[in-house]
C-alpha positions in Angstrom: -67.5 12.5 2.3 -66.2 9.3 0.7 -62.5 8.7 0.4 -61.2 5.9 -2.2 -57.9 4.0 -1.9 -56.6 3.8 -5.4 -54.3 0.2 -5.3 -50.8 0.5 -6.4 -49.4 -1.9 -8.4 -46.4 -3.4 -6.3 -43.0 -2.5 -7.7 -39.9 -4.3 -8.4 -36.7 -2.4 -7.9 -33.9 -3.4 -11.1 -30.5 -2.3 -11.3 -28.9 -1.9 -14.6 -25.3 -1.1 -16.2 -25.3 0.0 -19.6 -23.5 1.9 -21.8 -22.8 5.7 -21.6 -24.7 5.8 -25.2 -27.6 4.2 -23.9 -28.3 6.0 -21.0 -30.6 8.8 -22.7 -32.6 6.2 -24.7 -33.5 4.3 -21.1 -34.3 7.6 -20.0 -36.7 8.3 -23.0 -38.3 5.1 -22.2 -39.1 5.4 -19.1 -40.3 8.8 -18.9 -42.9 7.0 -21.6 -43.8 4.2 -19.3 -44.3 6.2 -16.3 -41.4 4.4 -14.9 -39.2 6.4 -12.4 -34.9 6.6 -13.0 -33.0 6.8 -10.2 -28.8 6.7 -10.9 -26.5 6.0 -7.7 -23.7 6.6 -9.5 -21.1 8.8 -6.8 -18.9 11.1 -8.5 -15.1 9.3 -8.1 -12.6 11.3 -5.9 -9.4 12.3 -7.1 -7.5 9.6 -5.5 -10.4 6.7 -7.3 -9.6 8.5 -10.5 -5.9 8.0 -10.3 -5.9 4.6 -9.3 -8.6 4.1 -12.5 -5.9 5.7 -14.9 -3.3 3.4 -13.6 -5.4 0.4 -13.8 -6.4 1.3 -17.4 -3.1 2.6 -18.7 -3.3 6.1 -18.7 -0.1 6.5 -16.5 3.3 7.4 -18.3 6.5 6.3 -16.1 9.7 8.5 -16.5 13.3 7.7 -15.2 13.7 11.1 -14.6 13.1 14.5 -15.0 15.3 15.1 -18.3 13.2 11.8 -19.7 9.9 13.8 -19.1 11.2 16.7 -20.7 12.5 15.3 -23.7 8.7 14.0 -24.6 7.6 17.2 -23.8 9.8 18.6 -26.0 11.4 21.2 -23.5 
């Protein structure tokens, strides 16, 4: 019995950011191409989510309690 050893083609390793929007689209692509996806995006904890909503603004500061209940209109 003969065996063959089909060459691979050697493989360069890319890493990409791109927008949310474009994500399926590179998918698509690649599933075309043959190519292979890999995402090593970690999921954030809690605390790496708070500190992103304070770095972007999402944080409201009170003086006190009676402040925060006034905007919530209690």
């Amino acid at each position: 019995m003969m065996t063959t050893n089909i060459p691979t083609p050697p493989l360069d390793t890319f890493t990409l950011e791109l927008p949310k929007s474009d994500v399926a689209f590179l998918k698509t692509m690649a599933k075309r191409m043959g190519w292979t996806v890999k995402s090593n995006r970690r999921k954030m904890s809690a605390y790496e989510r708070s500190l992103d909503d304070e770095r972007n603004g999402r944080v409201n500061h009170y003086a006190n309690s009676e402040e925060l209940f006034k905007k919530m209109g209690i």
